[in-house]
C-alpha positions in Angstrom: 0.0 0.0 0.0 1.1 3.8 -0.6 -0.2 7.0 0.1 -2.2 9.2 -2.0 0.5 11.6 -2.5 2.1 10.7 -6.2 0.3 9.8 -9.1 -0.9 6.1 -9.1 0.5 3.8 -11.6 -3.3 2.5 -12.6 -3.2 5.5 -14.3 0.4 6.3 -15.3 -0.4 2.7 -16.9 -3.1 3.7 -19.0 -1.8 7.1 -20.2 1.1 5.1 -21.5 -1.0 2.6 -22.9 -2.7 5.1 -25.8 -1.4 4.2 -29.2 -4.9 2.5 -30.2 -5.5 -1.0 -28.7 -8.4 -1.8 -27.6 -8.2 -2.8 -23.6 -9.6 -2.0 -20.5 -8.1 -1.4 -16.6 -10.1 -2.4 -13.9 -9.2 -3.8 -9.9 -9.3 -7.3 -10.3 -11.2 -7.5 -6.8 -13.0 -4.9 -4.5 -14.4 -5.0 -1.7 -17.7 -3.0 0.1 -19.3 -3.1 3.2 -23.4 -4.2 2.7 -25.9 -1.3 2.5 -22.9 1.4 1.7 -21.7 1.8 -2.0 -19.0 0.9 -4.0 -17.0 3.5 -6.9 -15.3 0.6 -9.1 -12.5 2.6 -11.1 -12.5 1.6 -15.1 -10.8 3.2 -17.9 -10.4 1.4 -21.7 -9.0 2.1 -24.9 -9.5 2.0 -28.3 -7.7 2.2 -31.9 -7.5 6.0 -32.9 -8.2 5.6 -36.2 -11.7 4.8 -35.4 -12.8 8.5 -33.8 -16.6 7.7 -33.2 -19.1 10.9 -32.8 -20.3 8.9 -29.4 -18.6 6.5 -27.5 -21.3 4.3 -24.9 -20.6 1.4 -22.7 -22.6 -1.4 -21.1 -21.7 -2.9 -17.6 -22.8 -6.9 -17.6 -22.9 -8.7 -14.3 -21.3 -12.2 -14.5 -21.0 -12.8 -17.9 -19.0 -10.7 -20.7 -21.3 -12.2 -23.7 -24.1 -10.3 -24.6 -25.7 -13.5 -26.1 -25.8 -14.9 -22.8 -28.4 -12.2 -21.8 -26.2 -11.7 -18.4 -27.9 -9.2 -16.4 -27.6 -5.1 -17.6 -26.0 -3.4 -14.7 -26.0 -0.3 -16.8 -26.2 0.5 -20.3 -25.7 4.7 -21.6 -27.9 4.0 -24.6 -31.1 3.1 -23.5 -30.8 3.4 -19.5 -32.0 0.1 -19.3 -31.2 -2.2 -16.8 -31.7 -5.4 -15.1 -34.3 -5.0 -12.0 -31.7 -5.9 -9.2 -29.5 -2.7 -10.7 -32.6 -0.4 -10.9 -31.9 2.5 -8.9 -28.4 1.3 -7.6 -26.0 1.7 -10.3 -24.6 5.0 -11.9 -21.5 6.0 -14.0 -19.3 8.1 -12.9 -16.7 8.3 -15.2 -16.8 10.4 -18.5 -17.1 7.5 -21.8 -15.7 10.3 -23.8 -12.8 10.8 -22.0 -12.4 7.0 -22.0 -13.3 6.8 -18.4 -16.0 3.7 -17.5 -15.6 3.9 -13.4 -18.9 2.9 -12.2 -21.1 3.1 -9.1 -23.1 0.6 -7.3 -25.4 2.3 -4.5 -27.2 0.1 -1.7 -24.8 -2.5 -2.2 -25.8 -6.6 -0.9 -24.8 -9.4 -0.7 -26.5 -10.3 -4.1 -24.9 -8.2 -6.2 -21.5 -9.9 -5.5 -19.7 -11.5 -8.1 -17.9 -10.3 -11.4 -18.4 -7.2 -13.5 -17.6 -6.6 -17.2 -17.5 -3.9 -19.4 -18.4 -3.5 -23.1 -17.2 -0.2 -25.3 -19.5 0.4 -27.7 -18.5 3.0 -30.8 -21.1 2.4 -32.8 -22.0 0.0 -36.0 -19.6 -3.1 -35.5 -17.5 -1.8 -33.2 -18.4 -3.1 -30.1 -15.5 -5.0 -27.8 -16.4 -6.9 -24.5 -13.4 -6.5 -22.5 -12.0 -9.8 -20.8 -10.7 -8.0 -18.0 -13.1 -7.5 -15.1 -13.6 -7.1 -11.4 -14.7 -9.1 -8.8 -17.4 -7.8 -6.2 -17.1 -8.9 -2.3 -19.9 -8.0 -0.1 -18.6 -8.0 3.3 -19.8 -7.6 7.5 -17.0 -7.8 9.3 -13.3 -5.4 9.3 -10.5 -7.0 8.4 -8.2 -7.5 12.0 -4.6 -8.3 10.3 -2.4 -10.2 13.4 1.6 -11.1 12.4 1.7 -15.0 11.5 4.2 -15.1 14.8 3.1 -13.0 18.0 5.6 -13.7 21.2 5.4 -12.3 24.7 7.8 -9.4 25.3 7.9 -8.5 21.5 6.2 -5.8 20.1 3.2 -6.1 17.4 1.8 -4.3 15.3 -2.4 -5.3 14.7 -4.3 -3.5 11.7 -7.6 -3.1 11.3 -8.5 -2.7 7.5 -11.8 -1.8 6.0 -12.6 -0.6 2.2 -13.4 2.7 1.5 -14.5 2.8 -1.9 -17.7 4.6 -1.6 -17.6 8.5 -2.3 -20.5 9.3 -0.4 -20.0 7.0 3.1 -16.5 7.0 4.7 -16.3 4.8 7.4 -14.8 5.4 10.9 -12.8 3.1 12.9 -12.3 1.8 16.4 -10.8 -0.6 18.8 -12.3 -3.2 21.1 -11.1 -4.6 23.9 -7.9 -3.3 23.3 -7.9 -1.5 27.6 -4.1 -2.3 28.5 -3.0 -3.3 25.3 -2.0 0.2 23.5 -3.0 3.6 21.9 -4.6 2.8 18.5 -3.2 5.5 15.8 -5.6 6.0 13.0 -3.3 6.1 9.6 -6.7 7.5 7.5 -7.1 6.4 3.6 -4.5 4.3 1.9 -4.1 3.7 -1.7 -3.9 -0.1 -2.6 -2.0 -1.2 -6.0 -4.8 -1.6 -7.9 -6.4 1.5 -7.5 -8.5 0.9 -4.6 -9.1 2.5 -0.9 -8.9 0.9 2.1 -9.4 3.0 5.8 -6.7 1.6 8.2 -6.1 1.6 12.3 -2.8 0.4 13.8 -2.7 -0.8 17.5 1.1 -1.0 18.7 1.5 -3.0 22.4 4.1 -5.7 23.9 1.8 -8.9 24.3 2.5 -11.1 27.7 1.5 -14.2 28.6 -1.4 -13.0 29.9 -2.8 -11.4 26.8 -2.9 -15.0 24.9 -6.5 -15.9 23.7 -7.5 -12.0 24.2 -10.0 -11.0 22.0 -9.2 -7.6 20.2 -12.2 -6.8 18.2 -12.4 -3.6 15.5 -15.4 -1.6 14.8 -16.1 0.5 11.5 -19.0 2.8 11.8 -20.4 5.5 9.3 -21.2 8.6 10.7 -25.4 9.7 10.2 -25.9 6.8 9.6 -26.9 3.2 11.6 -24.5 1.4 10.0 -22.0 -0.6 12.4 -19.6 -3.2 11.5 -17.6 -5.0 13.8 -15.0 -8.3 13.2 -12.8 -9.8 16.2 -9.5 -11.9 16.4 -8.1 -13.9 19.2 -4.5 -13.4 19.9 -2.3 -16.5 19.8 0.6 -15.4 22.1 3.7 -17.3 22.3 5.6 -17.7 25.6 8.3 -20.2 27.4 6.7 -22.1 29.7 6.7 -21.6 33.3 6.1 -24.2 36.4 3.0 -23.7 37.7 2.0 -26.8 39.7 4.6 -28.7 41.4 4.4 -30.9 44.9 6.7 -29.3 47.5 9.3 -31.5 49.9 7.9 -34.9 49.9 8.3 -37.5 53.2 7.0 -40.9 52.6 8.0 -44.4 54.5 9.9 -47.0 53.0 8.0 -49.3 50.8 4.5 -46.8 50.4 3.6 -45.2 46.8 4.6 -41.6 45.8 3.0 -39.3 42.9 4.8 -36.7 41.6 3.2 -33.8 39.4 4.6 -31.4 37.3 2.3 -28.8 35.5 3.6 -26.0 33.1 1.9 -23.6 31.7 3.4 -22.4 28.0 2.4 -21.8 23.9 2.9 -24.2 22.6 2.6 -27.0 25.0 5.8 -28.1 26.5 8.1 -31.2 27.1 7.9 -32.0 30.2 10.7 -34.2 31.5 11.4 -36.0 35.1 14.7 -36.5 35.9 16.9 -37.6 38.6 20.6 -37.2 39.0 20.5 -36.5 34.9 18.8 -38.9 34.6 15.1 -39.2 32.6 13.0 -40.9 34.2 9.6 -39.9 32.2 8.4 -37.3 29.3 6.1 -36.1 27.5 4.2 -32.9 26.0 1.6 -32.3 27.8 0.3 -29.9 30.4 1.0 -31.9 33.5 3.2 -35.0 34.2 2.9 -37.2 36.9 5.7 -39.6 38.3 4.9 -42.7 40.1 7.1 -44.5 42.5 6.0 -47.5 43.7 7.4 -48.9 46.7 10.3 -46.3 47.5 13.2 -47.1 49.3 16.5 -45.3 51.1 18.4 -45.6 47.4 15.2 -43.3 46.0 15.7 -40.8 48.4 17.2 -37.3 46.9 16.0 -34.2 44.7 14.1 -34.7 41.3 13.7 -32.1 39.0 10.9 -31.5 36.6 12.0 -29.5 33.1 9.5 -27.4 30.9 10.6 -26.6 27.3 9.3 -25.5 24.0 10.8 -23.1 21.2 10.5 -20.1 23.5 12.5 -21.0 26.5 12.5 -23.2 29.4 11.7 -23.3 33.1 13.0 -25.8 36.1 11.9 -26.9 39.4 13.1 -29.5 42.1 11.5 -31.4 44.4 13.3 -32.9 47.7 11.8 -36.9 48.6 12.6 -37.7 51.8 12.5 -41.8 52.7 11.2 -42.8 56.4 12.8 -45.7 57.5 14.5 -47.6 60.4 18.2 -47.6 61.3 20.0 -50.3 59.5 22.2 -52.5 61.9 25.0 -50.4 63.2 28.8 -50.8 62.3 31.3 -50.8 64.7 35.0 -50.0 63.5 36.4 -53.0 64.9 36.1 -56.3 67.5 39.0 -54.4 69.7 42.0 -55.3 71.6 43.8 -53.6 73.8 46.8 -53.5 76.1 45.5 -51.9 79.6 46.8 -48.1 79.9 45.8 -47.6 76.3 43.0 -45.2 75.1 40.6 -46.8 73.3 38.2 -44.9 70.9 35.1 -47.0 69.5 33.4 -45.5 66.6 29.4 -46.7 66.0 28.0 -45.9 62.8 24.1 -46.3 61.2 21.8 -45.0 58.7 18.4 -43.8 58.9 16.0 -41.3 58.7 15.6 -39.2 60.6 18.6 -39.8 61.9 18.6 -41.8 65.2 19.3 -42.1 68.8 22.2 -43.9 69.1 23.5 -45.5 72.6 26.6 -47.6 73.4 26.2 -49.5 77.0 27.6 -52.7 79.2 25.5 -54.6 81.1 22.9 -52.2 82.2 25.3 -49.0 82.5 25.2 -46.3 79.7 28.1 -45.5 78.1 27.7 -42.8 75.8 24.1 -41.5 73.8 23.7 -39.3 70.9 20.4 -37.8 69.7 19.5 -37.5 66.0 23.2 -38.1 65.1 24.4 -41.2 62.6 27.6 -41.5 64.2 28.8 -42.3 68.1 32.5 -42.5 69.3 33.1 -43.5 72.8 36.5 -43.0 74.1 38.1 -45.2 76.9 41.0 -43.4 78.4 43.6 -46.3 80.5 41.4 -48.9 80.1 41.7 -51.4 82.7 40.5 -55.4 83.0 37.4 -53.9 84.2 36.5 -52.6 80.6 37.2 -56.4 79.6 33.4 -57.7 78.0 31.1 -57.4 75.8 29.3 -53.9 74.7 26.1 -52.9 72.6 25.6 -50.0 70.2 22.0 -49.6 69.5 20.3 -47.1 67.2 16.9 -46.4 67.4 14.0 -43.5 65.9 10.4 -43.7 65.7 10.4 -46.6 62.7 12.1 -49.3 64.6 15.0 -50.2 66.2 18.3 -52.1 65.5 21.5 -53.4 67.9 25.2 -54.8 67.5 27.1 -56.4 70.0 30.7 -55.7 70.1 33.7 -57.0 72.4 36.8 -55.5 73.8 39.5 -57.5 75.1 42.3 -55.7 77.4 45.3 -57.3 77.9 47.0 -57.1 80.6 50.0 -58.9 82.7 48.7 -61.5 85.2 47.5 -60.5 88.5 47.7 -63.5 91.4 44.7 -62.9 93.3 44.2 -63.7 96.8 42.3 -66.7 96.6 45.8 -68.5 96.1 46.6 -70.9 98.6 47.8 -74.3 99.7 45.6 -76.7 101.7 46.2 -80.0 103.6 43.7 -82.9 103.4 45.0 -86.5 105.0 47.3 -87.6 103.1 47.5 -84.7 100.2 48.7 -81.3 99.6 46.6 -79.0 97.4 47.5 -75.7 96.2 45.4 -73.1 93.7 47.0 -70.6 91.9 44.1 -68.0 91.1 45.3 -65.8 88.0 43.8 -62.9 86.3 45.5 -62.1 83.2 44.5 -61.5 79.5 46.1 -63.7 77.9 45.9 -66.5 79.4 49.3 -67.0 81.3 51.6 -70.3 81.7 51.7 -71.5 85.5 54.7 -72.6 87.0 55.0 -74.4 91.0 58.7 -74.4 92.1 59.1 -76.4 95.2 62.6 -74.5 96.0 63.2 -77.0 99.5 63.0 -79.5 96.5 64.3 -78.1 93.4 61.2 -78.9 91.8 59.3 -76.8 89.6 55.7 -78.1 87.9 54.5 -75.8 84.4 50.5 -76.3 83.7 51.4 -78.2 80.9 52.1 -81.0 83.3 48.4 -82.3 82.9 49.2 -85.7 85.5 50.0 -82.9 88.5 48.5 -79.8 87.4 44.8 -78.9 86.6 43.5 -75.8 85.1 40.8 -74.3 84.6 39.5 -71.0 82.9 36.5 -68.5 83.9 36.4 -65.4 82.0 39.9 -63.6 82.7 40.7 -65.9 85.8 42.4 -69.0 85.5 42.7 -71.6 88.5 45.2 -74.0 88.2 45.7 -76.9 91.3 48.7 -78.6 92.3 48.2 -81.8 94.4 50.8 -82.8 96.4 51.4 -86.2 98.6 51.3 -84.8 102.2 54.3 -86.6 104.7 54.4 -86.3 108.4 56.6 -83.0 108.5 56.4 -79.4 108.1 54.2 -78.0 105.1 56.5 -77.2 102.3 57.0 -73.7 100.7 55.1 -73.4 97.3 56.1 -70.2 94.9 53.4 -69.8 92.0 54.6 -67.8 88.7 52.8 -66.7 86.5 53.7 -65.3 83.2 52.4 -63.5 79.9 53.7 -61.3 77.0 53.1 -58.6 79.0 55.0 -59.5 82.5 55.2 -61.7 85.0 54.3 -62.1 88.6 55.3 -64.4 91.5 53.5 -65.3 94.7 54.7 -68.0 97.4 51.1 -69.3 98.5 50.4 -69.2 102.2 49.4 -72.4 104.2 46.0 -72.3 105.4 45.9 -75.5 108.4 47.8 -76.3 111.7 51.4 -75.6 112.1 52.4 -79.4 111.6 50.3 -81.5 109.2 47.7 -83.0 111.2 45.5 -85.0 109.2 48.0 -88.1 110.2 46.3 -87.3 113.4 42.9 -87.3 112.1 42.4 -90.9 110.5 40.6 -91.5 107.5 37.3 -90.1 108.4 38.9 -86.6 109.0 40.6 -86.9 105.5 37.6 -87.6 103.5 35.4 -84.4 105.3 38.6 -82.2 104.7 39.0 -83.3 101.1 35.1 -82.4 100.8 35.9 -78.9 102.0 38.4 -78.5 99.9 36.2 -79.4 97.2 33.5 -76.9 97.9 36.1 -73.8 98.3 37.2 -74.7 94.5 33.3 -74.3 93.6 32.7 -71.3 95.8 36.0 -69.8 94.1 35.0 -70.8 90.5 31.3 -69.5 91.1 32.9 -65.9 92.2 34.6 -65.4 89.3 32.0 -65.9 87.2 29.9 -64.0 88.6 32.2 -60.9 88.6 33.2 -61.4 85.3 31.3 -61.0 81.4 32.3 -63.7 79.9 34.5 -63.0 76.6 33.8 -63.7 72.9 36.9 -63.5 70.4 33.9 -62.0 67.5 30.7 -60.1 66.8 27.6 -61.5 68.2 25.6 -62.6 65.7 22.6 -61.9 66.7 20.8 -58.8 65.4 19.6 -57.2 69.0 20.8 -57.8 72.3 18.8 -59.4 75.6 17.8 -55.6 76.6 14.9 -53.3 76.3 16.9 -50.3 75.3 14.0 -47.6 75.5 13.2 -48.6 79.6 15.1 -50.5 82.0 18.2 -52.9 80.9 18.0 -56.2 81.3 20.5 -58.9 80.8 19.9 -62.8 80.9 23.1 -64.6 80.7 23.6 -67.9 78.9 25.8 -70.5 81.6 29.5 -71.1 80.7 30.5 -75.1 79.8 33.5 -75.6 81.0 35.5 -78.8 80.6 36.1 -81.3 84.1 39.6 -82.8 84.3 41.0 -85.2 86.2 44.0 -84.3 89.4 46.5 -86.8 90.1 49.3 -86.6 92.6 53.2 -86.3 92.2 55.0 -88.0 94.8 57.6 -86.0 96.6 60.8 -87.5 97.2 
């Protein structure tokens, strides 16, 4: 389109065009609104050499040949026309001056279609021109939207109506354009062809918001009721944004978890799950949901949800957070270590939440942590008291799990006081009561005999083990003189310790006094302090374990009072014999 401020080339073309042809230049198409009028422009040509006195024309509707009897839409000759012209149709321009332009008044939809014209010069010449133009009755304005209209771009929206009738100029308007833009009014443009349109411009930035607006245009004619009014929805383009999403996530091991991800964009999006980079699901669509069925600890983490199309992209994560018990707890080590040394136990677990996390021995609490997945315990000197068996449990509101665990001090024997030499009739006995870790080699030197007996003499000496305590019994054969001296040695890696046992009887050996019936009932007592000895020990000691215990809680109920039920120790029986002293 152009303005209306140079000559237009419809008519530059037919003043170049005279050098006697005969031919005609019409629009090829126009365009009016129903019940206004229409001016269709026309000029034609004709051989110079034929100079007729009078020049007339006839206008045909539809059909160029007059033998088809199309309908007369006007005719200079006889002013006769077809009934659906009568009244409506006029010529404006001037035949002599080669000018055919022709109006139609009152214009409907009927009287769309083609128009023809015929230059008539009298006698045989007469010449239907072939070129013609096409009539379109129209309601509506034209609304002319760009092909592409994206959020945050400017656009420019037309509003186009003809304006082809001399006597009804048409007026336009916006609708619903309230916080789009200013329309500016450009007034009267010249098409190519030689025809008028009216044309209204609306400038604005579109957003998201504005896609699927309806911007309508109106095109009124002033004293009159005429009002004409066409609408276009705007098809904005915009990236997508995340508008539904779940937020943090806390489910229990094993249950069923939905995930949804909505976006909203133009075009639809591709929405995509993933995980760690992972895809996990996609599709284009609105929404997308992600089922996990049966979660566990390894689904636990963030998952992200991505929205694209051809005009950007927009991300979102989610956090899952798996519920479930504490898995058995890890202890660094089964440990060992020499007494004096500091010993630091480390107890380690995984749940969530995290746990409560205790150490103890026997019923005494060691060390607690709350909400923490890791527990060190430190043992500064440890002494044979910290000898035994320990548990680290871990605990939170799914459940509970437990380890047992063993430390072993060692240490360089200890004779305890229970060591002693005691007379029956006609035999010497004498216990050597060791604490050591380990287990020591036990010597008896007779030094008024230059005699010593090792443990590993298993026809004199018996032994016998209890936790950290190990008894080991030396029978002598008793003779009618003084009670001899007995030195007991004990010896590990670690040192070694010596002890001449005291003689617990009368200062001569009397059971050669007693008879037989005395030596039996102090035999039987002798008997009974062995079992009374043996049955101390074990009670004052936890008995060891060289491992883990298997089992997967201890014999406790950790969240109330501690109880412990001990299983019963097998020991192996042995048999004493004598050595004869010489």
């Amino acid at each position: 389109m152009i303005f209306l401020t140079a000559l237009p080339l419809f008519w530059i073309m037919i003043s170049a065009s005279r050098g006697g042809h005969w031919g005609a230049w019409m629009p090829s198409s126009i365009s009016a609104f129903e019940g206004t009028c229409v001016s269709i422009p026309c000029r034609f040509d004709f051989p110079d050499e034929l100079r007729p006195a009078v020049v007339h024309g006839v206008w045909y509707f539809n059909s160029p040949y007059p033998k088809n009897y199309p309908p007369v839409v006007f005719k200079s000759r006889t002013q006769v026309v077809h009934e659906s012209f009568q009244g409506r149709s006029r010529l404006l321009g001037d035949l002599g001056l080669r000018n055919c332009t022709l109006l139609l008044s009152n214009v409907s939809p009927e009287l769309g279609g083609k128009y023809y014209f015929r230059g008539d010069l009298g006698g045989y010449n007469q010449y239907t021109f072939s070129e013609h133009s096409v009539l379109d009755i129209i309601n509506t304005p034209n609304i002319v939207v760009p092909p592409e209209v994206v959020a945050g771009t400017e656009v420019e929206v037309s509003c186009m109506v003809p304006d082809n009738c001399p006597e009804l100029r048409p007026e336009l308007s916006w609708l619903g354009h309230e916080g789009l833009g200013e329309p500016a009014v450009l007034g009267r443009l010249r098409e190519d062809e030689g025809t008028w349109v009216q044309v209204s411009l609306l400038h604005f930035v579109p957003t998201r918001e504005a896609n699927g607006h309806r911007l309508g245009c109106q095109a009124s004619f002033p004293n009159t009721t005429l009002q004409f009014e066409g609408y276009a929805s705007l098809d904005v383009k915009y990236p997508p944004v995340i508008v539904e999403m779940n937020s943090s996530v806390e489910a229990i091991e094993g249950s069923h978890v939905s995930l949804l991800c909505g976006a909203d964009s133009n075009p639809p999006p591709l929405l995509t799950w993933m995980r760690d980079g992972t895809v996990l699901r996609e599709a284009v669509a609105e929404s997308l949901l992600l089922e996990l069925e049966e979660v566990t600890p390894a689904e636990d983490g963030v998952y992200a949800c991505l929205a694209e199309n051809a005009y950007g992209q927009d991300n979102r994560t989610v956090g899952l957070s798996v519920m479930y018990a504490p898995w058995k707890p890890t202890v660094n080590a089964t440990v060992v270590a020499v007494e004096g040394e500091t010993v630091s136990i480390l107890c380690s677990t995984q749940s969530n939440p995290d746990p409560i996390l205790t150490i103890f021995k026997e019923k005494q609490i060691l060390a607690t942590v709350i909400y923490e997945s890791e527990l060190q315990l430190e043992l500064p000197a440890v002494s044979p008291e910290d000898d035994g068996e320990y548990w680290c449990v871990a605990e939170n509101q799914y459940g509970q799990r437990a380890t047992a665990f063993n430390l072993s001090v060692e240490f360089a024997p200890v004779l305890l006081l229970e060591s002693h030499c005691a007379a029956a009739r006609d035999t010497v006995q004498c216990l050597c009561v060791v604490k050591s870790n380990p287990e020591p080699s036990v010597a008896f030197e007779l030094p008024s005999r230059n005699v010593t007996v090792n443990d590993s003499e298993r026809e004199f000496v018996y032994s016998e083990r209890s936790g950290l305590v190990l008894t080991s019994i030396l029978t002598l054969r008793a003779q009618a003189q003084a009670p001899p001296r007995v030195i007991c040695t004990a010896r590990n890696l670690y040192g070694a310790k010596s002890l001449e046992l005291p003689f617990q009887g009368a200062h001569r050996l009397m059971w050669a006094k007693i008879g037989p019936v005395g030596a039996v009932v102090a035999f039987a007592i002798l008997i009974a302090i062995v079992c009374y000895i043996t049955q101390t020990r074990r009670k004052k000691n936890v008995t060891e374990s060289p491992s883990f215990s298997a089992g997967d809680n201890p014999p406790v109920l950790f969240s109330s009072d501690f109880r412990i039920s001990g299983a019963p120790e097998k020991y192996e029986s042995k048999e004493v014999s004598t050595l004869d002293s010489h």
